[in-house]
N, C-alpha and C positions, 0 to 999 in steps of 0.2 A: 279786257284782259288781252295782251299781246298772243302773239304765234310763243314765243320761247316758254309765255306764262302755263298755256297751254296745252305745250307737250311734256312741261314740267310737273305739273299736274296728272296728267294721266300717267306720266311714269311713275308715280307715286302713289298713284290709286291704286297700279299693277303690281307693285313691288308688295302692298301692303296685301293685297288678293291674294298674290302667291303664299306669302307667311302665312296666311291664315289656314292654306290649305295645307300648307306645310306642318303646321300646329297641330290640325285634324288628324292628321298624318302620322305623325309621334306619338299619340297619347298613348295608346298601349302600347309601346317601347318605355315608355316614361314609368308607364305603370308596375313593368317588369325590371328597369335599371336598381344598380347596386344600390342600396341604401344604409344609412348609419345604424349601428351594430352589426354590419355583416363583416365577415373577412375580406378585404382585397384580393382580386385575384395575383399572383406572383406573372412577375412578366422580365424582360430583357431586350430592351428598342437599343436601336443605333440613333446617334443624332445627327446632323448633315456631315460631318469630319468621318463619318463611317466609328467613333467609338459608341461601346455598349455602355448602356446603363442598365442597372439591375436593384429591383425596388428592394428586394429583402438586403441589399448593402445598403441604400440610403435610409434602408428603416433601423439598420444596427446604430447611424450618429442622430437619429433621432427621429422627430413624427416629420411626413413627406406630403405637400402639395400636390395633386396631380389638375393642371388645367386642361380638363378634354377642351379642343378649339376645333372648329370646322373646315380649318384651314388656310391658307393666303387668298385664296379663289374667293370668300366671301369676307364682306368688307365688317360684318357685323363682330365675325370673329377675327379679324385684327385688332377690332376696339377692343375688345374683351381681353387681349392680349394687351394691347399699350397700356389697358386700365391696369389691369395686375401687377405689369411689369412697374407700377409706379410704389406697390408695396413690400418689393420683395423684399428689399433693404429688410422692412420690420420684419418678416418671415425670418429673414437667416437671425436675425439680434435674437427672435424669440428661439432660434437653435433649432430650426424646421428647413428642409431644403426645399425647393418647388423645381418642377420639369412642367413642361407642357405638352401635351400630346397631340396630334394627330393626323388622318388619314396621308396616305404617300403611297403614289402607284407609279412602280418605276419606269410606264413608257408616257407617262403624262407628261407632259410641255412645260419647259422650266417656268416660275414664275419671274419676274425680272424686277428690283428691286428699284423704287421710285426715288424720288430725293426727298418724299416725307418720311420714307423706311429708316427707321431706328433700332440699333442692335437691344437685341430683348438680353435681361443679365441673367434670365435660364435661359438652361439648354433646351430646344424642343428637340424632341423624339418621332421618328417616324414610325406610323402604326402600319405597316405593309401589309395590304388586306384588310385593314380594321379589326385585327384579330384582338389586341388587348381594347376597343373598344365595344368587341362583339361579345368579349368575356365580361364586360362591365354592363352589359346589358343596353348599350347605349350607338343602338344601330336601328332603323326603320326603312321599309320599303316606300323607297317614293312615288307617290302617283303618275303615271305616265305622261301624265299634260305637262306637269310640270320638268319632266329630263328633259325636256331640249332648252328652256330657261338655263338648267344647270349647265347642262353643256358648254350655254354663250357664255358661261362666267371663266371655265375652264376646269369643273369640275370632272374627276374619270372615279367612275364606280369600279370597288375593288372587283375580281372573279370571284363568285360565288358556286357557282356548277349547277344554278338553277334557273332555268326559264324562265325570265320575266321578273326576275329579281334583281330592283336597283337600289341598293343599298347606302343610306346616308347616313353622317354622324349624328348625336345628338350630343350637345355643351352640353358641360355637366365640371362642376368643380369638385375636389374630395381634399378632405382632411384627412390622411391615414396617421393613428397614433402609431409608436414603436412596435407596438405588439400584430400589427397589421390590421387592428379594426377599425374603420372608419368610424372617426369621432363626429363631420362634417359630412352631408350629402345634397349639395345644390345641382338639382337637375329641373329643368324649366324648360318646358315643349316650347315656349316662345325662344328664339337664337337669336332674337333682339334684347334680350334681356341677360345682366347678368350678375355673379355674385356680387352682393354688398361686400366692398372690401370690412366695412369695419364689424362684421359680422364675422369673416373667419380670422382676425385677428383676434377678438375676443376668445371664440374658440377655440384658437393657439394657444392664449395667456391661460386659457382654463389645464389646458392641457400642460404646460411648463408647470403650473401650481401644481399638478397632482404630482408630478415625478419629483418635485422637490425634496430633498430630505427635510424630516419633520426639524424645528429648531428644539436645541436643548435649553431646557429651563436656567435659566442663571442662577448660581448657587451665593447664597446670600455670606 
């Protein structure tokens, strides 16, 4: 096995250590995140242009997407971004909007856009302080070994006003029907994993059947 075979390998052993503890990590965040039949919480983010979005208007033209992501700092949640971003087309046909959310701390260091960077067709939303992903139950205290790993990627933990508390996001996708109750709840302590698209499209179509109007019987 070569020197590059080598170091390629234990960066990989190490990336995978870390997840794992990262895993252990979240489980009771996971345990307490939103779930389906609960209400959404009500919220209103800006998106990088500085305009607001506000969920209870995207719930008036129909049921809303929300994909929590971990941010540009980690590579797992871009994938999970460019994955999504490949179904949105069928989201808007099925008359469902999608946003993506997450974390944004305003003295952290721009991210700088690659030439494999691809305009996503939602808008993401910046969660300042992680407060609409602290209301969604989907924030965990990271173990201390692992903040300086976070660091070297360019992660900055929002303020919390608590000693010793370093706060990270947890992925997590949501289906919210019209009415604001999440029809859809994929939350998964693993952030290498993520939702099966053809799982919340099914969901959607379940959801367009219901709001249908029933058809009238043809008269003979």
């Amino acid at each position: 096995m070569s020197v590059a075979q080598i170091q390629e390998s234990t960066s990989s052993n190490q990336a995978n250590a870390d997840a794992e503890l990262a895993v252990a990590a979240s489980l009771g965040a996971a345990s307490r995140a939103l779930r389906a039949g609960a209400r959404a919480p009500a919220f209103t983010l800006a998106d990088a242009s500085g305009r607001k979005v506000v969920l209870e208007e995207l719930l008036h033209a129909g049921p809303v997407v929300l994909h929590f992501f971990r941010g540009p700092w980690c590579s797992f949640g871009e994938e999970s971004l460019a994955e999504f971003a490949t179904i949105h087309q069928k989201v808007v046909e099925l008359g469902a909007s999608a946003v993506a959310i997450a974390p944004f701390a305003p003295f952290a260091p721009p991210f700088e856009a690659t030439a494999e960077s691809v305009p996503m067709p939602m808008r993401e939303l910046r969660d300042i302080d992680m407060k609409v992903a602290r209301a969604y139950g989907l924030a965990f205290n990271l173990p201390a070994g692992l903040r300086p790993r976070y660091e070297a990627l360019g992660y900055v933990p929002p303020p919390t006003g608590r000693a010793g508390t370093w706060l990270v996001p947890l992925p997590a996708t949501y289906l919210v029907d019209r009415d604001g109750i999440v029809a859809l709840a994929f939350i998964d302590v693993d952030y290498r994993r993520h939702v099966e698209p053809g799982s919340l499209l099914t969901a959607l179509t379940a959801l367009q059947a219901r709001h249908e109007p029933p058809r009238r019987a043809a008269r003979l």
